[in-house]
C-alpha positions in Angstrom: 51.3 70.7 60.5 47.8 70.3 60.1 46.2 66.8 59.5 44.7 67.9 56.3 47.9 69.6 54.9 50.0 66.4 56.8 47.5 63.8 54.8 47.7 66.0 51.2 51.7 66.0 51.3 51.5 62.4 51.9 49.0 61.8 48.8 51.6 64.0 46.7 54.5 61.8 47.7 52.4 58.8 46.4 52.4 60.9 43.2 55.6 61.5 43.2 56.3 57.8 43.5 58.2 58.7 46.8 56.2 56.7 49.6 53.7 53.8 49.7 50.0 54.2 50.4 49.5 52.6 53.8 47.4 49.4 54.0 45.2 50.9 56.8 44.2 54.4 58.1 47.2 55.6 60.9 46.1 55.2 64.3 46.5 58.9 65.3 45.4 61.6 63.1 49.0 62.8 62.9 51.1 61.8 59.9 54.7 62.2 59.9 56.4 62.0 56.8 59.7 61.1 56.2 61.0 62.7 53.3 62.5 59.8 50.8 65.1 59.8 48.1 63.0 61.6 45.5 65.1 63.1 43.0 66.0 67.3 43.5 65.1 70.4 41.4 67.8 72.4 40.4 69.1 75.3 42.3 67.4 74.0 45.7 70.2 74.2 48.2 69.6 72.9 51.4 70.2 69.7 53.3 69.4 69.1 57.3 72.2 67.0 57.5 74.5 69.0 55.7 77.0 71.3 57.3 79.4 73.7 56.1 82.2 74.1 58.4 84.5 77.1 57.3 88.3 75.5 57.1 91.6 76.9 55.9 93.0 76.7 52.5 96.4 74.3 54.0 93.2 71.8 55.3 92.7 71.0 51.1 94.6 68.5 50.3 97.2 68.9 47.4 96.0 72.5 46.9 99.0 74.3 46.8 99.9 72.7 43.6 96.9 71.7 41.7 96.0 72.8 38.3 92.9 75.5 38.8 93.4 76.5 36.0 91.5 73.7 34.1 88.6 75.0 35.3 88.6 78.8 34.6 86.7 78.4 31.4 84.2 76.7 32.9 84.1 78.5 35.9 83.1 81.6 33.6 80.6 80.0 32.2 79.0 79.1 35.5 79.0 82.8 36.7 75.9 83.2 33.8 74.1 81.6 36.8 76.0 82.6 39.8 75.4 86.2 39.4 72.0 85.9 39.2 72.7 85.8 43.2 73.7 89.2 44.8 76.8 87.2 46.6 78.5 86.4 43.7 78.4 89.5 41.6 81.2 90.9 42.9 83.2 87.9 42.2 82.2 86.9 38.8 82.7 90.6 37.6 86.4 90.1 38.8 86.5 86.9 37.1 85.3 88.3 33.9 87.8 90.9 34.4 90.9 88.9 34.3 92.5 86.1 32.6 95.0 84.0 34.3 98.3 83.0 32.8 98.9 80.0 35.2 97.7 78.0 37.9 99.0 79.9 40.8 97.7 83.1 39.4 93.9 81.3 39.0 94.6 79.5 42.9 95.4 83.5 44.1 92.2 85.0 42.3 90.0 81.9 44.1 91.8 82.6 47.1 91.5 86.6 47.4 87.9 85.5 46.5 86.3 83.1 48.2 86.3 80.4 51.2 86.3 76.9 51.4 83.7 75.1 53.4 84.4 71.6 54.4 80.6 69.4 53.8 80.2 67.2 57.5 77.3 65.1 58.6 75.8 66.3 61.3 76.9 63.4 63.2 80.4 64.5 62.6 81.4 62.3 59.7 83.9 64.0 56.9 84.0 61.7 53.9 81.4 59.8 52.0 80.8 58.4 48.6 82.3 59.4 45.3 80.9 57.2 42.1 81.6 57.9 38.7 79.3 58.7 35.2 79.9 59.2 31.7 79.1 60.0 28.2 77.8 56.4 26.6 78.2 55.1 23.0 75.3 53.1 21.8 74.3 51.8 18.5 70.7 52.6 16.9 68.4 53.7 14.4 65.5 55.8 13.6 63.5 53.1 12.5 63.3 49.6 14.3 64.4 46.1 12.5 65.2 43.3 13.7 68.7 44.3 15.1 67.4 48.0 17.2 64.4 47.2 19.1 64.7 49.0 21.9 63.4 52.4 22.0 64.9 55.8 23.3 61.6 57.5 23.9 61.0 61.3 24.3 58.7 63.2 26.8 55.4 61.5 26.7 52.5 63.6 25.3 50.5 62.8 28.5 52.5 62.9 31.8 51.6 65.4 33.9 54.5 67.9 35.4 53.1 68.6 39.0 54.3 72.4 40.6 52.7 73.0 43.8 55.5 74.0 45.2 54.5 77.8 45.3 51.3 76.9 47.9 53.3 74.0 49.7 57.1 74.7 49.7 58.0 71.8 51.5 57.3 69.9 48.5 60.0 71.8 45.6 62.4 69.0 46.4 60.2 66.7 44.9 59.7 65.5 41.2 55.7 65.4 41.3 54.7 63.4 37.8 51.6 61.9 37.4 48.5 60.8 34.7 44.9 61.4 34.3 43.1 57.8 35.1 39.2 59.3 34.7 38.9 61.8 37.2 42.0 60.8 39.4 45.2 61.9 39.4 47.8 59.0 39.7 51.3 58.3 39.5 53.3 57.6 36.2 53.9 54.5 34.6 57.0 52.7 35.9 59.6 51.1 33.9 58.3 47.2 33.7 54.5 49.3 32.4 57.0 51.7 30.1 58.3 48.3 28.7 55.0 46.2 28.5 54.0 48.9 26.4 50.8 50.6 28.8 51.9 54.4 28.4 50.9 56.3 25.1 54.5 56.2 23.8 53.7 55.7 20.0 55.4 57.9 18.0 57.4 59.6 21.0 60.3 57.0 19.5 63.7 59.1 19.2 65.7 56.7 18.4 66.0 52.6 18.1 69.3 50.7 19.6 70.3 47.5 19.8 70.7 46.7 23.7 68.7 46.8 26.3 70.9 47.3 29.0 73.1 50.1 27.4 69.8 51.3 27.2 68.9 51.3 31.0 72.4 52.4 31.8 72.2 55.3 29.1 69.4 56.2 31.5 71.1 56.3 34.1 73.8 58.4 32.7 71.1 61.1 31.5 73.3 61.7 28.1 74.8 60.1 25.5 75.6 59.5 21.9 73.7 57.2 19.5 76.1 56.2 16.4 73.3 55.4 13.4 73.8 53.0 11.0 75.4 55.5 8.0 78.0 56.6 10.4 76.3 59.8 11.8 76.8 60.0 15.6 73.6 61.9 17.1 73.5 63.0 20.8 70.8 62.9 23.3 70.1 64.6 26.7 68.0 64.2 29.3 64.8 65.8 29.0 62.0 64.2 32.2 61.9 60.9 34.4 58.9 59.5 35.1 58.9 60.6 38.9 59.6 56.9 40.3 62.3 57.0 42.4 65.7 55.5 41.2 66.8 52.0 43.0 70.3 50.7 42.4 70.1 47.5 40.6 74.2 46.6 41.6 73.1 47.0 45.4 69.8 44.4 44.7 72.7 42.1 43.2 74.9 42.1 45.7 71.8 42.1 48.4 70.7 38.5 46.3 74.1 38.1 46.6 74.4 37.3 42.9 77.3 39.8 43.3 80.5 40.6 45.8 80.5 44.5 46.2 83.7 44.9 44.3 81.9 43.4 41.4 78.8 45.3 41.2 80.3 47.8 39.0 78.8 49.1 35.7 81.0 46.2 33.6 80.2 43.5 36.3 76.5 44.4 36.1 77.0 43.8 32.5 78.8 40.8 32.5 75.9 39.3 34.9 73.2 39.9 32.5 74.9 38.3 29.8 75.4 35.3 32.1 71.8 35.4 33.5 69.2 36.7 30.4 66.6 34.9 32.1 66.7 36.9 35.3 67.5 40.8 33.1 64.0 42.0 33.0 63.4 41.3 36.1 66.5 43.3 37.7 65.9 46.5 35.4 62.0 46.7 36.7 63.4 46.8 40.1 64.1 50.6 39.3 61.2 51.8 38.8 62.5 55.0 37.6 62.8 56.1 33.9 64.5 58.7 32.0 63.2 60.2 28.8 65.9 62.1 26.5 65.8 65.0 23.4 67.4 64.6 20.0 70.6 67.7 21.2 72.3 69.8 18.4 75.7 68.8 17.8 78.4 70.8 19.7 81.8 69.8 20.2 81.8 70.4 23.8 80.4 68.3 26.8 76.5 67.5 27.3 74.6 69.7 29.0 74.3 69.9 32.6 71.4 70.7 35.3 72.7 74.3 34.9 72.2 73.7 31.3 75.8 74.8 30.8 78.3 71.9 29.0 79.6 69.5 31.3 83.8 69.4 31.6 85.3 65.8 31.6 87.6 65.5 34.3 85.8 69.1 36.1 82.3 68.5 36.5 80.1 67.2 39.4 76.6 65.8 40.4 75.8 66.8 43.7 72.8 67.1 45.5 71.7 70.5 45.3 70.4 70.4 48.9 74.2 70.5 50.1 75.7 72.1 47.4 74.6 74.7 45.4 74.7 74.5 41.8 77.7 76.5 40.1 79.8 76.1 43.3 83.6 75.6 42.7 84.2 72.3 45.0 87.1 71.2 46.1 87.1 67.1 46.0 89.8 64.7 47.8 89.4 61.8 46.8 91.4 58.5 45.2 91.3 57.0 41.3 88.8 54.0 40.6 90.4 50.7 41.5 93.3 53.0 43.6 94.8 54.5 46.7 96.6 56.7 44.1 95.2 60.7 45.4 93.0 62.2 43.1 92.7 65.8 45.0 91.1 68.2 42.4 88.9 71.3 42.2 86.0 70.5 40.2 82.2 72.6 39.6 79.2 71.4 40.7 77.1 71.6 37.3 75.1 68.4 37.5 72.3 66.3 39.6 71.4 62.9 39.7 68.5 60.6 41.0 71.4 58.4 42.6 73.2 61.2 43.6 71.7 61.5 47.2 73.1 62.9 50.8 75.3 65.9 51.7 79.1 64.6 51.2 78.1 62.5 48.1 79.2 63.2 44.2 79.5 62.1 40.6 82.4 62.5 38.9 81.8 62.8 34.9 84.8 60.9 33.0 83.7 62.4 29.4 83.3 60.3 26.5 85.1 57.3 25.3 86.4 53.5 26.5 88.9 55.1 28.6 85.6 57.3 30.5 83.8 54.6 30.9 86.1 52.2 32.5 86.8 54.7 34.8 83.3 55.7 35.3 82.2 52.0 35.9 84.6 51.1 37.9 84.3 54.2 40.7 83.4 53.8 43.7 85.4 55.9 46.6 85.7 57.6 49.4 86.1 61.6 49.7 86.0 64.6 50.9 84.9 68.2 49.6 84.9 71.6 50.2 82.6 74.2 49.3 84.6 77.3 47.8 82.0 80.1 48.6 82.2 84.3 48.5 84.1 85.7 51.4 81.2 87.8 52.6 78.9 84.6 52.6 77.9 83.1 56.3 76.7 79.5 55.5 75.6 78.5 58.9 
């Protein structure tokens, strides 16, 4: 890599909000950078320490009699996308052919199909972590009062969307945003500037609710549902992120040790702020990352995913697209929240997530409701999954 191409990447990834300008020049003219946890774009499907070892069907655990049939709708779905790739037209047009009666029938067709692929670390590990995410309620307006003060903002009229992707490839795993300051080009406002109220957001005001930290954690969800004061539920979707990159604010607590691991769940983070509102602000500026959302049309079915295709509660994935390709059926062995009780299911990978980082690592969506979001607050497990891919596909 040359030192001019070497020293441009590096000034990108200040951009992108994905490394820190060093305090003095590097001693050798050679930079090395170190790709950080920058959130993906879609469709990009390749990891370095992802591998795809090809394993039998017996190796999934509980296959034999789990329900694959709850997924066949969506699975359909998915193949508007999967086709697109030469690989998977012949199985899509057999899906679209058929429609099975039962699980074993839907278990044969993926089967006769398709291969599963078992995601390892390179250094031979099998399992990692499986969180959970979920369809939030909040309460709002669209005008602020005294009671919804905290706005849901859309895409700001003047943050730059930053593709150079086609003249530096390296770079299309990156989420380059940025600003005009005079004739520079710098990074995007982060969350405590957001909330002091230094980026042009006037007017960019979706909605108005009533708690800040739903707020941050609706955010962190990317969708949800905003019940107005007449009664009308509205939904909103994710729609940019300001290109920081996203820093868990339950790992700073327990890192303060303000929280024991098992505590830094979604309720216990919750519960902390309510016992500590001096200290709030403070926590949700550490992630400097932040989400802005669109007004969706109502639909009874999920939100929309990466793939832009409804999300399935109980079905749907985030993944990191680097390991796993988006619209892949993937097979996940795993445990419920708070359980050793299995929890072996095959599920699609529809969705990303700026958390959702590393090569045997996953969101499960829980839906909508009290139910979903206990669930979804309380996850945190380990699995395993496997990558059901077209026979005539060679990963490695």
């Amino acid at each position: 890599m040359s030192v001019i191409r070497a020293s441009f990447i590096f000034l990108v990834l200040i951009l992108a909000g994905c490394a820190t300008p060093p305090s003095a020049p590097p001693a050798t003219p050679s930079i090395v950078v170190t790709p950080p946890a920058c959130p993906p774009t879609p469709l990009q499907a390749s990891a370095p320490s992802a591998l795809l070892k090809p394993a039998d069907w017996p190796q999934l655990t509980g296959w034999s009699n789990n329900d694959a049939l709850a997924i066949w709708p969506a699975f359909i779905a998915n193949c508007g996308q999967l086709k697109k790739q030469n690989v998977w037209q012949d199985v899509c047009a057999a899906a679209a052919s058929m429609t099975p009666k039962n699980d074993q029938q839907a278990r044969d067709f993926f089967e006769h199909w398709l291969l599963p692929h078992q995601l390892v670390i390179s250094d031979g590990r099998d399992s990692g972590l499986i969180t959970g995410y979920y369809e939030p309620l909040l309460f709002g307006s669209r005008k602020p009062s005294a009671r919804f003060r905290f706005p849901i903002y859309g895409v700001p009229d003047d943050m730059l969307n930053i593709d150079l992707s086609s003249i530096y490839p390296e770079l299309k795993t990156y989420r380059l945003r940025g600003r005009i300051n005079g004739n520079k080009v710098v990074p995007y406002f982060n969350r405590a500037e957001i909330d002091a109220g230094r980026a042009a957001l006037k007017g960019r005001e979706l909605f108005w609710v009533d708690d800040a930290v739903d707020l941050f954690f609706l955010q962190i969800q990317g969708s949800g549902r905003v019940q107005l004061e007449n009664g009308e539920t509205v939904r909103v979707g994710y729609a940019d992120q300001n290109g920081h990159p996203y820093a868990s604010i339950g790992k700073k607590l327990v890192e303060q040790g303000e929280l024991q691991l098992e505590q830094a769940s979604m309720q216990g983070i919750k519960q902390w702020g309510e016992h500590n509102p001096d200290k709030l602000n403070a926590l949700l500026n550490s992630n400097a990352s932040y989400v802005f959302f669109r007004e969706l049309p109502p639909s009874p079915k999920g939100p929309p995913g990466s793939l832009g295709i409804p999300l399935t509660a109980g079905r749907s994935l985030a993944v990191d697209p680097r390991a796993v390709a988006l619209g892949s059926p993937v097979y996940l062995a795993t445990t419920w929240p708070n359980s050793t009780q299995a929890l072996n299911r095959l599920m699609l990978a529809q969705d990303t997530g700026g958390a959702i980082k590393g090569a045997i690592r996953a969101d499960f969506f829980w839906g909508f409701g009290a139910e979903a979001a206990k669930n979804a607050g309380s996850m945190r497990q380990e699995g395993r999954m496997w990558v059901l891919l077209p026979r005539e596909q060679n990963p490695l």
